[in-house]
C-alpha positions as CSV (number, residue, x, y, z in Angstrom):
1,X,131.4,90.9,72.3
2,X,129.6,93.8,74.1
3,X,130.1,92.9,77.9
4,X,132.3,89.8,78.0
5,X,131.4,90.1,82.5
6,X,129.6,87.3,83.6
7,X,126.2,87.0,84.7
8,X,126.5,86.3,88.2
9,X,129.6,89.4,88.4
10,X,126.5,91.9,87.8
11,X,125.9,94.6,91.0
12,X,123.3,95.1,92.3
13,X,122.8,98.8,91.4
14,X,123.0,97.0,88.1
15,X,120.3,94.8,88.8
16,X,118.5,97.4,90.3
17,X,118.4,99.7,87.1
18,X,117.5,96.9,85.2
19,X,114.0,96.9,86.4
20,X,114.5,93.6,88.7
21,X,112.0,94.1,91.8
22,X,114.3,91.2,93.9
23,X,117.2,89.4,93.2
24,X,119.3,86.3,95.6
25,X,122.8,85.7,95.8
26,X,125.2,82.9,97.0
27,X,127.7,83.8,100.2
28,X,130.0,84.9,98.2
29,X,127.9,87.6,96.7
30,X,127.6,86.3,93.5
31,X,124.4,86.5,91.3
32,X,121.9,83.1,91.2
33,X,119.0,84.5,90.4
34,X,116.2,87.4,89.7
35,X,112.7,88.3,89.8
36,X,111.0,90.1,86.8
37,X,107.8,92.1,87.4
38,X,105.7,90.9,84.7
39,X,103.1,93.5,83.0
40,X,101.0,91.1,81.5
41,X,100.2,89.4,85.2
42,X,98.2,91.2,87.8
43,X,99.6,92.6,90.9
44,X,98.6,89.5,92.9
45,X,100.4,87.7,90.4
46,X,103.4,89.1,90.7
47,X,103.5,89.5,94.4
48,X,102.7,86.1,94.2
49,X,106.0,85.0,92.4
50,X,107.8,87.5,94.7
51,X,106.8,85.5,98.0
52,X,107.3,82.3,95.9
53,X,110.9,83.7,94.9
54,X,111.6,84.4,98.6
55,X,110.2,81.3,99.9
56,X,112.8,79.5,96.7
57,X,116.0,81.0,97.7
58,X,115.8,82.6,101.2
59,X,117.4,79.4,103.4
60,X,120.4,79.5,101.5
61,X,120.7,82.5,99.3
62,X,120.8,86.0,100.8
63,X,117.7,87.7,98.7
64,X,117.2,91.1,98.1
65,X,114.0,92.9,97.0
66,X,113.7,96.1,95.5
67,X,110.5,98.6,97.5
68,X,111.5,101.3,95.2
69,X,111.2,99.2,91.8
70,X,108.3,97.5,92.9
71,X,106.9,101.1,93.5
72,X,107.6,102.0,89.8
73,X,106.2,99.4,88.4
74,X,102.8,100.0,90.6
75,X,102.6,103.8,89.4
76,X,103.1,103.0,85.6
């Protein structure tokens, strides 16, 4: 087993370096979800499912999104 650590124990430096542009989590911090920027959709696309991710989780999750990735992934 490479990295017997659950899921929802991953940071989210670790989520971060991943290449996640957003990611929610429950009130006790623990992982529920992430957002993928997807190469094969268009920029409105993806900031698209972004809002639609935020809209999905933001009453009862604490969400998180990523400027600096999103950035990236708009100058590649």
């Amino acid at each position: 087993m490479q990295d017997p650590k659950p899921i929802n124990l991953t940071t989210t430096a670790e989520i971060r370096a991943r290449g996640w542009v957003a990611e929610a989590r429950d009130a006790d911090g623990h992982l529920v979800s992430t957002q993928a920027w997807l190469e094969v959709c268009s920029t409105n696309e993806n900031l698209k499912m972004l809002g639609e991710f935020i809209a999905e989780y933001e009453t009862d999750r604490t969400v998180s999104v990523f400027p600096d990735v999103i950035a990236a992934k708009l100058a590649a």
